[in-house]
Steps between C-alpha positions, in 0.01 A plus 500: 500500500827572660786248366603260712879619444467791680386359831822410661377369873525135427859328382627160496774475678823193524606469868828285587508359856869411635421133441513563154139449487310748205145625567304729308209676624242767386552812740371859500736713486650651805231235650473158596426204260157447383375223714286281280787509255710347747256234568459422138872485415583244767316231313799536214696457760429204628451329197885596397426728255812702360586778647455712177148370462422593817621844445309532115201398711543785745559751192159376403319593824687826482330572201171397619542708792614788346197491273223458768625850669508669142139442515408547845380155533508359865485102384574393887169682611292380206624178568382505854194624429442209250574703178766439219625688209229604259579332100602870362733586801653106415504596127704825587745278726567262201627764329722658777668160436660633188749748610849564589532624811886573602453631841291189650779354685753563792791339693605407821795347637694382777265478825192324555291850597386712162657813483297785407463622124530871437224567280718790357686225362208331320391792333784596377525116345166641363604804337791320311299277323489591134172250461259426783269326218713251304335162536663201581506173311211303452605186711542723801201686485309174510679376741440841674127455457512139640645569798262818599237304433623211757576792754162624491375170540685447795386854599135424487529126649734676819226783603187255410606204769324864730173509291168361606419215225272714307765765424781273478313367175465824356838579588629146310241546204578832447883407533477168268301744214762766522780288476381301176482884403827577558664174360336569171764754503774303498694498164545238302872418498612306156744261505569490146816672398519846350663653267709735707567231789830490652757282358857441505774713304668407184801434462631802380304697762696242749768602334462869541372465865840305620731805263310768720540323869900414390652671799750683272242595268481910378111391480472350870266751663626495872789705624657298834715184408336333766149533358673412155585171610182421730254597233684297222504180766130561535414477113721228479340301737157554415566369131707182574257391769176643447462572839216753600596870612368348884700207491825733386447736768474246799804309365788497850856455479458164661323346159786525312721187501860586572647173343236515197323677253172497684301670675151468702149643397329502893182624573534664839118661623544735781873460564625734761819585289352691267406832603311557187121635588398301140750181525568364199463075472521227306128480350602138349617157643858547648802397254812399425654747207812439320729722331783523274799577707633776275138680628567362838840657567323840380224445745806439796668824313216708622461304833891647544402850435209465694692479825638821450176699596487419912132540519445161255733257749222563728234337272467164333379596189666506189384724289554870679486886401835701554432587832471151629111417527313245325393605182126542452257376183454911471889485423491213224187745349720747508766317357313404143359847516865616452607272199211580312570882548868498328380216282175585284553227267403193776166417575309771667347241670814362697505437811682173762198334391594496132800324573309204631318495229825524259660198732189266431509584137838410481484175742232385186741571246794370605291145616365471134865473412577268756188313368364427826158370465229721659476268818839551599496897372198593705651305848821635467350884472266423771801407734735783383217781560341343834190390362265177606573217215131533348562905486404659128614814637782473164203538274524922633880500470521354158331763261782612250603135465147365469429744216811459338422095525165576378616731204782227375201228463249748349784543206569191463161370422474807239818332345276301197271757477776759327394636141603229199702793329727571797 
């Protein structure tokens, strides 16, 4: 059977209206969106789902799509015939959910009509992908698998409201036994924590990581002063707050506080200065952070050095590349990709996540030597990271701490059990 990967007609694509508004739709390409995609993906909508969801959604029905060509299968004209997808061709489709597929998506920006995608373009996206068949992680491909399977649902329920009864209860007995098919699919996903799962840095690795990003430093791996200073304000920032990459990204000059050492976590959904196709937001509760003014006046430092580049007065948002345009998540990537290049030792694993990690590990180390009690501990991270007040999100964020905890307890109840002799 013909991979899915090298069908290239269907692509999700990110479409930014002036309003700021962000819509994503599945679209042939060079063609018009699919329409009972569009129909589907309006029921996210109105029930506020993020815009990013939305989009992952639309991947998902890219995929589907994609897959259904590859092996000829017409599902709209089964479907109106009173037909669904046969177990095997179901079985095959769970494991399409597997892969890595880099060419699946597309932008558009700046009007409300789609412009046309050059399917030159798309192929040659193709052709530069070193692996069409590495899979992704678990949790996605079952979340993959769940949300095809509510598609097709909605697919069969759409065309059977024009069935006479009799086939319309084929149609939804057939549909009801292939779906319990296809969800017995779906992955397990453990929540128990594995050996290899991220967590923070050490010290000396924080250590190292702060030597390398030192403006001044023979090690630092960027060349412009400007980016010098940006990139060190952006690892900065992401290990004394903890803030998320998103939440980074969509900070504006307008959060910082002029006459303090604060500034504002805002979520802002849709906001028509950003011209970002994927905006980056606050995922979290909006916030109040504080900083130490010796990192503040830094922060202010770049702010001055940012108004040199023109392009950047003409946008709100703080963090920007050289030539004056808000920085994208690719760019923070990017960023982390570089450090660990000209600095082998750190974690090959580190990434802006990492330092969130590294900030919660740290927030429980330095509250055990405050000796708050774990009340007060868990509130006060809840509040500084934008959680709810009952959130055990922590429990994720905590790893190198918990085990070193864990470790310091296991010894000492070894402590009697030492040989007589020693």
């Amino acid at each position: 059977m013909t991979h899915p990967a090298d069908d290239i007609r269907f692509v999700a694509k990110r479409i930014r209206f002036r309003n700021g508004e962000r819509l994503s739709v599945l679209s042939r390409v060079g063609g018009q969106p699919v329409h009972e995609a569009t129909l589907y993906l309006a029921k996210y909508r109105t029930r506020g789902r993020a815009a990013n969801t939305i989009h992952f959604v639309c991947v998902t029905l890219a995929l589907v799509h994609r897959w259904l060509q590859a092996a000829e299968i017409d599902l709209l004209s089964r479907l109106r015939k009173g037909q669904f997808l046969t177990l095997p061709e179901l079985s095959r489709l769970a494991d399409v959910a597997q892969y890595r597929l880099a060419d699946i998506t597309a932008d558009e920006s700046g009007s409300a009509l789609p412009q046309v995608i050059e399917i030159k373009t798309v192929r040659q996206r193709l052709k530069s992908q070193k692996n069409r068949t590495r899979s992704v992680d678990v949790a996605t491909q079952a979340s993959r698998l769940r949300y095809t399977a509510d598609y097709l649902e909605f697919l069969s329920n759409y065309f059977g409201t024009d069935l006479l009864d009799e086939q319309r209860a084929r149609l939804r007995d057939a549909t009801n036994q292939g779906l319990r098919s296809l969800l017995a699919h779906v992955p397990r996903v453990s929540r128990r924590d594995k050996p290899d799962a991220r967590r923070g840095l050490s010290i000396e690795d924080q250590n190292r990581l702060m030597a390398v990003i030192e403006p001044d430093s023979p090690d630092n791996p960027w060349k412009r002063g400007f980016v010098r200073q940006r990139n060190w304000v952006i690892v900065v920032l992401l290990l004394a707050t903890g803030m998320r990459r998103g939440e980074l990204l969509g900070l504006q000059i307008g959060d910082l506080k002029p006459d303090s050492a604060k500034l504002l976590v805002v979520r802002r959904a849709d906001s028509p200065s950003d011209a970002r196709l994927a905006q980056q937001v606050a995922k979290t509760n909006a916030r109040e952070l504080e900083l130490r003014p010796s990192l503040m006046r830094a922060v202010w430092e770049y702010v001055k050095a940012r108004r040199n580049i023109k392009a950047a007065r003409q946008i709100p948002q703080l963090i920007v590349s050289d030539e004056g345009k808000a920085l994208s998540s690719q760019s923070i990537t990017k960023l982390f990709s570089d450090i660990r290049q000209v600095c082998p030792d750190l974690p090959g694993r580190l990434t802006s996540h990492v330092m969130r990690h590294t900030w919660n590990e740290r927030f429980s180390e330095q509250a055990e030597r405050m000796q708050l009690t774990d009340a007060v501990e868990e509130k006060a991270r809840n509040e500084q990271q934008g959680w709810a007040d009952n959130s055990k999100a922590a429990q994720t964020y905590t790893r190198r701490y918990t085990t070193r905890k864990g470790r310091e307890v296991s010894l000492r109840l070894q402590e009697k059990l030492d040989a007589p002799n020693e």
